[in-house]
N, C-alpha and C positions, 0 to 999 in steps of 0.2 A: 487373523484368526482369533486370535485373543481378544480383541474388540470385540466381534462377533458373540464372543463368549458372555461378553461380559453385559453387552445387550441383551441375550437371551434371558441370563440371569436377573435382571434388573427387570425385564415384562413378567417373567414370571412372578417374582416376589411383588409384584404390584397389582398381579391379579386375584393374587394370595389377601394385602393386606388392604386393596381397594382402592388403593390410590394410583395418582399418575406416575410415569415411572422417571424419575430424574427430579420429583418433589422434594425428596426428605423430609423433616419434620413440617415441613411447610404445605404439604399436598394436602391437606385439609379442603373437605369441597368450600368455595368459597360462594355468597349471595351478595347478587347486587344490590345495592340502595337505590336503584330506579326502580320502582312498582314498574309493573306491567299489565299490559291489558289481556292474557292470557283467559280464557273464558270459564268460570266455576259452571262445572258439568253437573250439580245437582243443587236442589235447592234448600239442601241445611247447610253447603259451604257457601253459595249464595249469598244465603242471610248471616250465617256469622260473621261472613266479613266485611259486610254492610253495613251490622247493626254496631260492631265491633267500631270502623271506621267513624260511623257518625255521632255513637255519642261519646268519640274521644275527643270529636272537633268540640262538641256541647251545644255550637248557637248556628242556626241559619234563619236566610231569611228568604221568604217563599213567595209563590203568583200562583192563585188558584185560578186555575182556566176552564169551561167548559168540555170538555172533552167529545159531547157525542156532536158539534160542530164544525166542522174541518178547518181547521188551525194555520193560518199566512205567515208565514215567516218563519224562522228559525226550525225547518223540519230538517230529520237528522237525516244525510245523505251517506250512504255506504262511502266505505274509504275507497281513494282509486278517484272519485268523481272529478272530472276535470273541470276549469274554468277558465275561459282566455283571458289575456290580461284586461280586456276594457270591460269584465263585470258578465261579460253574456256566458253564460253557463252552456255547457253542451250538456243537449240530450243526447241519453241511449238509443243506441238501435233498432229498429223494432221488425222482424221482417227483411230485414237487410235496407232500410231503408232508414235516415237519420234524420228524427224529429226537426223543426225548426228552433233554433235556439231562441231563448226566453231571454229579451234585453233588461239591463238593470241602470242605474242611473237615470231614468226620467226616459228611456228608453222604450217601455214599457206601454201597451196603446192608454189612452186615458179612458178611467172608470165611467161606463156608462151610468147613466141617471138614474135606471132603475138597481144597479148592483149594490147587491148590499153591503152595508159597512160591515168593516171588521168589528167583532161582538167585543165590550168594555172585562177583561179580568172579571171573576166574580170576587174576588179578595185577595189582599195580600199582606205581608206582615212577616213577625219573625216568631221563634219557636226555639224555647233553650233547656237542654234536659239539666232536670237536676238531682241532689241524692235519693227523693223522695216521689217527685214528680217530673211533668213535662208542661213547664210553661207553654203559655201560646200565646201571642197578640194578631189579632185580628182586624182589620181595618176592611169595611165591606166597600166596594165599587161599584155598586149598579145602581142605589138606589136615588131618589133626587135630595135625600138626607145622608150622607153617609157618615158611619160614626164609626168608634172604634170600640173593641172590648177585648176584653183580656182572660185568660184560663187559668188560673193560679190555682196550684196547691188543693183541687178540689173546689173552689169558689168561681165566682162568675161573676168581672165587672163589666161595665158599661155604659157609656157615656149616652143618658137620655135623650132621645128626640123622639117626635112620634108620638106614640101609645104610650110609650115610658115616662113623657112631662110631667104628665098628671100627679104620677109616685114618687117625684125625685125630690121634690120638698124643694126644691131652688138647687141643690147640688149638683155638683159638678160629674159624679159618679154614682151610680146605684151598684150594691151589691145583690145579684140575685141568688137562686134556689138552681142546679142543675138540675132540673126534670122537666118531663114531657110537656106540666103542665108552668113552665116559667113563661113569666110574659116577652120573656127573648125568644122561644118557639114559636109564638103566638105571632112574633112579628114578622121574622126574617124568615126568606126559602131553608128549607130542609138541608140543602147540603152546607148552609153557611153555619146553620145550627151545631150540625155534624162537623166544623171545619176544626175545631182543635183536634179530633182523630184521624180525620182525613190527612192532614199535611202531617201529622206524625209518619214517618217511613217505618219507625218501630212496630207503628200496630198497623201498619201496610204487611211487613213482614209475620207478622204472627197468623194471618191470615193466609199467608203464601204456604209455611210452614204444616198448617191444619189442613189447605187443601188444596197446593201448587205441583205443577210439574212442569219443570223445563219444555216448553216444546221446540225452542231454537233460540241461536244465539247471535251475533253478528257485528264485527267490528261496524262504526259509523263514526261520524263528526257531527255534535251536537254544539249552535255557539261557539265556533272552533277551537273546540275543544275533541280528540280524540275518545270515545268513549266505547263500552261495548254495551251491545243492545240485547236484552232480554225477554222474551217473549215465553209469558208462563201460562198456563191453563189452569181456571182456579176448579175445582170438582163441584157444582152448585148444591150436588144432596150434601155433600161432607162441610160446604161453608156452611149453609143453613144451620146444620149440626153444632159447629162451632159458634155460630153467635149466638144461638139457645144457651148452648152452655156456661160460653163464656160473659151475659148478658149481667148476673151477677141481681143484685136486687133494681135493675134498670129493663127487665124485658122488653125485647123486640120482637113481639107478635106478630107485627104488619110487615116486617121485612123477611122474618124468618118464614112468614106464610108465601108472601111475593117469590122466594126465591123457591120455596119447592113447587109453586106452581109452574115459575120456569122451567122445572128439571120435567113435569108430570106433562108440558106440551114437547117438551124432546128438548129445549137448551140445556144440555148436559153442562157446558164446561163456559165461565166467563173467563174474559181476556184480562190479563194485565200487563204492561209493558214497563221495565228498568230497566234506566241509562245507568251505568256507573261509571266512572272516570278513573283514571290512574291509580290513586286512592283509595276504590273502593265506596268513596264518597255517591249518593245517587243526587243524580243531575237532573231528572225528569224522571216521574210515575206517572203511568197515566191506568186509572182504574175505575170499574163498574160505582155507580153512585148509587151506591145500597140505598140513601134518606129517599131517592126517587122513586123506588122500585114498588112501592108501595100505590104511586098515583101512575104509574104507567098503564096507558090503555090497555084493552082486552086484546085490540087490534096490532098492538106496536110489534115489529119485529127485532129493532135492535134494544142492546143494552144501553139505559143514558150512561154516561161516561165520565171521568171529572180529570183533569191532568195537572199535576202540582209540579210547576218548577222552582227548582232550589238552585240558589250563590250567594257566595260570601261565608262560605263551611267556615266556621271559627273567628267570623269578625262582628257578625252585628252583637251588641250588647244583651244582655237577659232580660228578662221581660219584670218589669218590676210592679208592686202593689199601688195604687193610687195613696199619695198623701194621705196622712191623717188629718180627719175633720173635715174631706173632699167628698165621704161617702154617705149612702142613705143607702137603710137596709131594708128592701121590700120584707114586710111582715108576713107572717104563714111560714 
C-alpha cells in the first residue's frame, strides 16, 4: 500500500514538473545525435535547414543534368522497394497483377540500333560559399570544345576556345564583363550561362521562399542513400514578381515576360523537386529552366527542366582565381 502511495506521488509530481517519473535531476528531455529524416512540413523550416545545413558544409561538387529528358539510372525509389539478391528488381503490382521484373547485370535485352543514347551532363564542377560570395567552377560537357570557367567574387573567368581565341592574346584565361551582353552569353546555351545560380541550392531556395508551397513529401533512396523527397509548387505570377524585383541592375524581361505568359495560358504553378539527406544536406534539385523559357515554343506544353546533383558536401576544395599573369582582360 505504501508502495502504491509512493507511485502515485512520484506521477503526480512528474506531471506537475514534466518530467519522467523516477528521473531526478537527470529527466531532462534528452536529443539524439542521429539526424533524422522526419519531414519539414512547411517551406521556411525547409529551407532554413537546408540552407543552414549547406553552407556549414561550405564546398560541393555538382552534375548538371537536363531535366525536361527522362533521366536512366539512379532514379529515387520509395523506401520498402525490394530487390532479389541476383540484381533483378521487383515490380509493383498493378491491378493485382505483378509486372515482369527488370534484369540487371547484362541481364537486361540489348539496346536496339535505333534507341537513343543516354544524353551527355550538360556541366559539372564545384561551388564553394564564402563570406562575401558563392564561388563556382564550371566545366561544360556537351560541347566538341569543352572548357572550363569559373564565378568568383562577382568576376567571370574563362578558359578561351572558340569565339574567345581571337581576344585572349595567347592567354591561358580571359577575364570577362558579367552581362547579357559578354561574349560567354554570346557563346554557350542559356542555361550553362545561368549555371553558377542554377547549381546554387541557396538561390534555388530564395525562390522556393518567394513562391513555394509544400505539395507533398516522401521518404525514398537516392544513390543509396536514404533521403526525403520534396515536391513543391512554385506560384508562377508571384516568381515572375520576384525576379522583376529581385533582378537588381541585371533585368530579366524575357523571362519575367515568358513566365506571366505561362500563368495568362492557365500554367499556374511550376514544379520543383528536393532530395535532402539525413543532414539536411540536398542531394538532388530538379527545377524549371527559367534561361529556356524565353525560346520555348508558342506550342510547347511542358516546362523545360534542369536537375543538379550534388556529393562530396565538405570535401571538394574552393574554387580558386587563375594565377597571376594567366589572364587577359576583355576590354569594354
Amino acid at each position: 500500500m505504501r508502495r502504491a502511495g509512493v507511485l502515485v506521488v512520484s506521477m503526480l509530481l512528474a506531471v506537475l514538473t514534466g518530467c519522467e517519473p523516477g528521473g531526478g535531476d537527470t529527466a531532462a528531455p534528452t536529443t539524439s545525435a542521429e539526424p533524422n529524416l522526419e519531414a519539414h512540413t512547411s517551406v521556411l523550416e525547409l529551407i532554413r535547414a537546408a540552407d543552414e545545413a549547406a553552407t556549414r558544409r561550405g564546398t560541393v561538387s555538382f552534375r548538371l543534368d537536363d531535366g525536361t529528358r527522362p533521366q536512366r539510372g539512379g532514379t529515387p525509389q520509395p523506401n520498402g522497394a525490394a530487390a532479389q539478391p541476383n540484381g533483378t528488381q521487383v515490380q509493383p503490382q498493378r491491378n493485382g497483377v505483378q509486372a515482369p521484373p527488370r534484369q540487371r547485370n547484362g541481364a537486361q535485352a540489348k539496346r536496339g540500333a535505333n534507341t537513343p543514347k543516354k544524353p551527355l551532363p550538360l556541366a559539372a564542377g564545384r561551388l564553394a560559399y564564402g563570406k562575401q560570395s558563392v564561388d563556382v567552377l564550371v566545366r561544360t560537357l556537351r560541347r566538341v570544345q569543352n572548357f572550363e570557367f569559373r564565378a568568383i567574387d562577382g568576376s567571370v573567368f574563362a578558359q578561351p576556345t572558340g569565339a574567345l581565341l581571337p581576344i585572349a592574346n595567347g592567354m591561358p584565361w580571359l577575364r570577362l564583363h558579367d552581362s547579357p551582353a559578354s561574349p560567354l552569353s554570346q557563346l554557350l546555351d542559356p542555361a550553362l550561362v545561368d549555371a553558377p545560380s542554377t547549381v546554387d541550392p541557396t538561390r534555388t531556395f530564395d525562390l522556393l521562399v518567394a513562391a513555394g508551397t509544400i505539395a507533398s513529401s516522401e521518404r525514398a533512396t537516392l544513390g543509396g542513400a536514404e533521403v526525403t523527397r520534396y515536391d513543391v509548387d512554385l506560384d508562377v505570377e508571384r516568381l515572375a514578381e520576384h525576379i522583376r524585383l529581385s533582378s537588381g541592375d541585371q533585368p530579366r524581361p524575357a523571362i519575367v515576360g515568358a513566365l506571366r505568359t505561362l500563368a495568362e495560358q492557365g500554367t499556374t504553378t511550376a514544379p520543383v523537386t528536393v532530395f535532402l539527406d539525413r543532414h539536411n544536406l540536398p542531394r538532388r534539385i530538379k527545377l524549371p529552366n527559367l534561361a529556356a523559357l524565353p525560346n520555348r515554343g508558342p506550342d510547347a506544353t511542358d516546362l523545360p527542366m534542369l536537375i543538379v546533383n550534388y556529393r562530396d558536401w565538405g570535401t571538394p576544395p574552393g574554387v580558386a582565381v587563375p594565377p597571376a599573369g594567366t589572364v587577359a582582360t576583355v576590354p569594354g
